[in-house]
Structures are given as structure tokens and as C-alpha cells.
Short mmCIF file of the C-alpha atoms (twelve columns), coordinates in Angstrom:
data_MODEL
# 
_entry.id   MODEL 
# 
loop_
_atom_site.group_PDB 
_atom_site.id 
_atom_site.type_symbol 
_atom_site.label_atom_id 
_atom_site.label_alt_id 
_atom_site.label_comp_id 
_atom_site.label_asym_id 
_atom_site.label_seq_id 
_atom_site.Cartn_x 
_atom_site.Cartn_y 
_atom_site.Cartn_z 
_atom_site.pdbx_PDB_model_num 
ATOM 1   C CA . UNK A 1   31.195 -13.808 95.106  1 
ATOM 2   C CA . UNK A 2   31.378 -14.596 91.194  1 
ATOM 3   C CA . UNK A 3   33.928 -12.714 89.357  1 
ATOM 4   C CA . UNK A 4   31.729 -10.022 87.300  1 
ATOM 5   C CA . UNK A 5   34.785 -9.290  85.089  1 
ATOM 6   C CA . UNK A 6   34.541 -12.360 83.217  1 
ATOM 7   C CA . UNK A 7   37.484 -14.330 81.360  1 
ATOM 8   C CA . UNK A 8   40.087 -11.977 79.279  1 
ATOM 9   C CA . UNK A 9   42.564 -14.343 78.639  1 
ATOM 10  C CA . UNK A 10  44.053 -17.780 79.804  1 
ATOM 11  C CA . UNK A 11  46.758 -16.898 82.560  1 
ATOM 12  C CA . UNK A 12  45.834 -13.249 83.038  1 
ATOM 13  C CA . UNK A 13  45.828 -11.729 86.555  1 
ATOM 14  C CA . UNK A 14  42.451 -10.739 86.117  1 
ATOM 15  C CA . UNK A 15  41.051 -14.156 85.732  1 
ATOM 16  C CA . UNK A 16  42.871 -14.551 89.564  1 
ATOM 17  C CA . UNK A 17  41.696 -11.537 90.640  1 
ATOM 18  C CA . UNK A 18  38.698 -12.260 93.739  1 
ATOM 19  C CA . UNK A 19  37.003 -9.200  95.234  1 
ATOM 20  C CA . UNK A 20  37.469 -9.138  99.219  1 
ATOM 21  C CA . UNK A 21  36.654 -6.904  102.102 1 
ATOM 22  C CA . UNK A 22  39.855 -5.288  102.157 1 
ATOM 23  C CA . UNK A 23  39.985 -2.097  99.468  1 
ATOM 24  C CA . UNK A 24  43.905 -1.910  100.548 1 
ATOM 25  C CA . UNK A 25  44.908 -5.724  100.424 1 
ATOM 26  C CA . UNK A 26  42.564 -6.071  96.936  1 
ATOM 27  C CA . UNK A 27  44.558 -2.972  95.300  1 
ATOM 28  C CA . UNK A 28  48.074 -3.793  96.589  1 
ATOM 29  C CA . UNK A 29  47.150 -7.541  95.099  1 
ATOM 30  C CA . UNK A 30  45.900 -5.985  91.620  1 
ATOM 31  C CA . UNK A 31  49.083 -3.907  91.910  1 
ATOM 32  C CA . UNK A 32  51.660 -6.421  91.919  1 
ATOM 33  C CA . UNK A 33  49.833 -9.028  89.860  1 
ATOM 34  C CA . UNK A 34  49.813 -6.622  87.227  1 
ATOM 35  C CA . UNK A 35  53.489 -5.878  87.830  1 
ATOM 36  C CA . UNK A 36  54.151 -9.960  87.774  1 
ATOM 37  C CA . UNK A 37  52.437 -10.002 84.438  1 
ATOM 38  C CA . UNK A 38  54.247 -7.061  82.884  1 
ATOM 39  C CA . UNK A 39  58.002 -8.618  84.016  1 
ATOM 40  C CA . UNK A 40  57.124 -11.797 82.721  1 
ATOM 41  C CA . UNK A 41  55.741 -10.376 79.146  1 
ATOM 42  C CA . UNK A 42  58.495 -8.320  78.708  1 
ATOM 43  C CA . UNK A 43  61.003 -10.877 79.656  1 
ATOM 44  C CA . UNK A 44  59.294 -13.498 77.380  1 
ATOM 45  C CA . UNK A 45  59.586 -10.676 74.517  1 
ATOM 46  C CA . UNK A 46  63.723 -9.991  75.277  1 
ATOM 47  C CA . UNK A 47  64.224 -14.065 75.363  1 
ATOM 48  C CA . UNK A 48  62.340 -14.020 72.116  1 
ATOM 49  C CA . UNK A 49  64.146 -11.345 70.557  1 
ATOM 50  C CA . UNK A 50  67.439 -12.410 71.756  1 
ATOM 51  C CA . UNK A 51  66.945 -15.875 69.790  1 
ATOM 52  C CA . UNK A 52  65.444 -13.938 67.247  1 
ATOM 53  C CA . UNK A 53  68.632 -11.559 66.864  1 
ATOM 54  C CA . UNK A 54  70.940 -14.765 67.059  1 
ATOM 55  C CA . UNK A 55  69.391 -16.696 64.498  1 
ATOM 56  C CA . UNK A 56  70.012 -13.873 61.858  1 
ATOM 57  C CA . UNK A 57  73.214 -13.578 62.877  1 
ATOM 58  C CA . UNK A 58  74.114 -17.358 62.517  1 
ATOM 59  C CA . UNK A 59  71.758 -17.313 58.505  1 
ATOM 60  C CA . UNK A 60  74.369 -14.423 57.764  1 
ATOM 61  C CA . UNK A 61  77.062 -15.898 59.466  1 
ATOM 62  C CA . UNK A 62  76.791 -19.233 58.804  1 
ATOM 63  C CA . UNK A 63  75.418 -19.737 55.424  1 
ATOM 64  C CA . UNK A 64  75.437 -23.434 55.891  1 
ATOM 65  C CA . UNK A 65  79.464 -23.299 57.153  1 
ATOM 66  C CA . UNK A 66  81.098 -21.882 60.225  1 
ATOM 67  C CA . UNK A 67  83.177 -18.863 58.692  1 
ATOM 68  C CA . UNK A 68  84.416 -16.910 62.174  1 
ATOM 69  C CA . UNK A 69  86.268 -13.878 60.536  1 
ATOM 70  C CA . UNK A 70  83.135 -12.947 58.797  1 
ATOM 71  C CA . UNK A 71  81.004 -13.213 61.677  1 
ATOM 72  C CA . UNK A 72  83.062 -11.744 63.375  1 
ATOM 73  C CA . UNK A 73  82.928 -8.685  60.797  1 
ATOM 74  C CA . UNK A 74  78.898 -9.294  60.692  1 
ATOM 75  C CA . UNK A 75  78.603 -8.655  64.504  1 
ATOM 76  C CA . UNK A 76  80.841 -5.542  64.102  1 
ATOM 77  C CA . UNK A 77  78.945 -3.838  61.523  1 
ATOM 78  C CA . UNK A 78  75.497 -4.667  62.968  1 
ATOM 79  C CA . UNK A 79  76.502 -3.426  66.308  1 
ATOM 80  C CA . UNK A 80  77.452 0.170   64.775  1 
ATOM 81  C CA . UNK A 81  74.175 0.247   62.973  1 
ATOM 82  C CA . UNK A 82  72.271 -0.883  65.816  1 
ATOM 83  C CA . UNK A 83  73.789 1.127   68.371  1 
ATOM 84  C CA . UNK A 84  73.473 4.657   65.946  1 
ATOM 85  C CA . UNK A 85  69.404 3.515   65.444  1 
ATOM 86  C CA . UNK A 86  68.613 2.088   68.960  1 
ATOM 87  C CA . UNK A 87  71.325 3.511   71.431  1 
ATOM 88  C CA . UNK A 88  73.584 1.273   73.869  1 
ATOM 89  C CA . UNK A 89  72.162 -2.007  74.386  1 
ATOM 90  C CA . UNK A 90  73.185 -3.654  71.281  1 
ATOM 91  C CA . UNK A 91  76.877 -3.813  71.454  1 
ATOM 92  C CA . UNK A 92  79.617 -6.432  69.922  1 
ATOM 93  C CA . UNK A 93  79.250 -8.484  73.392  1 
ATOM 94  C CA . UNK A 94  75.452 -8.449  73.322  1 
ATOM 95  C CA . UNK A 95  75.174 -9.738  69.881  1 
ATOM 96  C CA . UNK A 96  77.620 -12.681 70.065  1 
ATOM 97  C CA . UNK A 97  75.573 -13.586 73.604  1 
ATOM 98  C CA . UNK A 98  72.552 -13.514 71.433  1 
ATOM 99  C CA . UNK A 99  74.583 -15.831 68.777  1 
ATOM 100 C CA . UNK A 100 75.821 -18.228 71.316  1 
ATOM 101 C CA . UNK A 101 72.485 -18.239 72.941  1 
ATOM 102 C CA . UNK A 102 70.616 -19.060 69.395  1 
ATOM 103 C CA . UNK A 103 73.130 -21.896 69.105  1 
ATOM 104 C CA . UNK A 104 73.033 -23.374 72.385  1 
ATOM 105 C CA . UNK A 105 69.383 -23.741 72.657  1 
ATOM 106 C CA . UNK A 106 68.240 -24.043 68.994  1 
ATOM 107 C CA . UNK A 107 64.669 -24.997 70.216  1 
ATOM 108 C CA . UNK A 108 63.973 -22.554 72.772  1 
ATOM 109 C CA . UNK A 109 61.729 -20.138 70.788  1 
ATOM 110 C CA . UNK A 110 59.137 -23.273 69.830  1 
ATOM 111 C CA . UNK A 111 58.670 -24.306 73.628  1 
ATOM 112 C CA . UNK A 112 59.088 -21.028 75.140  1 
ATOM 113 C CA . UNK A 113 55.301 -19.985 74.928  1 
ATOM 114 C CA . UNK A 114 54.138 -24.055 76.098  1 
ATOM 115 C CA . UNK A 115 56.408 -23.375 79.220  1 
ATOM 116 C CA . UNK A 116 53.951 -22.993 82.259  1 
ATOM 117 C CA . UNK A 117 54.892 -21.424 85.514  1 
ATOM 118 C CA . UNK A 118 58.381 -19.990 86.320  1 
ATOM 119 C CA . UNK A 119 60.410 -18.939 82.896  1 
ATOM 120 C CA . UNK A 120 63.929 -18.375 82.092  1 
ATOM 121 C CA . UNK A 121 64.931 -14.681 82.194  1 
ATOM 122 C CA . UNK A 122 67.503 -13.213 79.838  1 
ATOM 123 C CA . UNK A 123 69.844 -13.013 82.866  1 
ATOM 124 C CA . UNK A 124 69.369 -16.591 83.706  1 
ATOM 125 C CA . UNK A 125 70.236 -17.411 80.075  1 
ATOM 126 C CA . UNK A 126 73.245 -14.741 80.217  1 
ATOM 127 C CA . UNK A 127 74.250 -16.989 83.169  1 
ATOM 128 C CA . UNK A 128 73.685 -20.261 81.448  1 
ATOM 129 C CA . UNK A 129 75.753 -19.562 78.238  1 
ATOM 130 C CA . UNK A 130 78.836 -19.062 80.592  1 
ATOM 131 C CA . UNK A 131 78.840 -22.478 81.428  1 
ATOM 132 C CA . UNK A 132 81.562 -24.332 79.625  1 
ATOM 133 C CA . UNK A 133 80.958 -27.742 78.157  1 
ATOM 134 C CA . UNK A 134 83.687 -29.732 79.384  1 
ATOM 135 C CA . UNK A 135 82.903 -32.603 76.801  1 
ATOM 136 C CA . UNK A 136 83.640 -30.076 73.780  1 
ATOM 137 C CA . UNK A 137 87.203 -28.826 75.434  1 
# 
């Protein structure tokens, strides 16, 4: 049978969605592609913002020259503000990841969205940015 729901957007569960004889196994199916599709929009928004919040950091920081002590003082201040406006989540820790993160993968924002199939969570790039380059020791 034809899907009658037509196309809503490239990648969306509902263009996968196919109508069967089963009312249980068709809702449990809607049910968790839906729930795919939230986890991975959400986690392509956090990635995003992540960068997002690193790449500010390193403009303020940075200004064209590594200067530690100051970002050091950035990420202090903006985690006080942060945390007052937005609650936990945005402590000194979270915003250096988010700095380190920006620096080690530069390019990540640009190709994120041309990525097809299984993407990078936060947590696999928390993971990642533990890795020590032996080269640069």
C-alpha cells in the first residue's frame, strides 16, 4: 500500500513509516522511530552548541594569541553567569570541554549536518577529547 502521508522531510521517520496489519507492531515502530529522531536532533543541537560555546570562548580567549590566565578568568566568569541564568550544566569543566572540543575539531560544525547515518554524541566527543596526542607531549 502507497504511503498516503506523503513526503515531510528528507530522513524523517515518517517518510519510513509503512502501514501493516499489526495496530501493535505499527505503533510500537512509530513509537521508537519517533524517539530515534528526537535523540538524534537533540544530540545534533548539544554537539552544535558545544562547538558553538567553544568557539566564543577561544574569539574571547584567543584574540589571535594563546593568553591562558585570561581564559582561564573568561571561563570563570562565564560559568557564574551561566550557571545563575541556566542552572548546573554549564560549569568551569564543561566550558573548557567545550573549548578543547572547538579546538580539536575546528571543522566539525560545517560537516556535521552532511554526516549520514550514525553521528557522534556529545559523550562520544567527551570521550574523544580525553585522548592524549602523544606527538604534542
Amino acid at each position: 500500500m502507497e504511503n498516503k502521508l506523503g513526503k515531510i522531510g528528507q530522513n524523517s521517520f515518517m517518510d519510513n513509516f509503512v502501514k501493516t496489519d499489526d495496530i501493535l507492531k505499527d505503533m510500537c515502530g512509530i513509537i521508537e522511530s519517533s524517539q530515534k529522531a528526537a535523540y538524534q536532533a537533540v544530540n545534533i543541537a548539544l554537539v552544535q552548541r558545544n562547538w558553538l560555546l567553544g568557539y566564543r570562548i577561544a574569539e574571547e580567549e584567543l584574540g589571535g594569541q594563546e593568553r591562558s590566565e585570561y581564559g582561564l578568568q573568561v571561563i570563570k566568569k562565564l560559568s557564574k553567569e551561566l550557571t545563575n541564568r541556566y542552572g548546573k550544566g554549564y560549569d568551569r569543566g564543561t566550558l573548557y570541554r567545550c573549548l578543547k572540543f572547538y579546538k580539536m575539531f575546528p571543522e566539525i560544525v560545517a560537516t556535521l549536518g552532511q554526516q549520514s547515518g550514525a553521528i557522534l554524541s556529545w559523550s562520544h566527543y567527551r570521550i574523544l577529547l580525553q585522548v592524549e596526542d602523544k606527538k604534542s607531549s
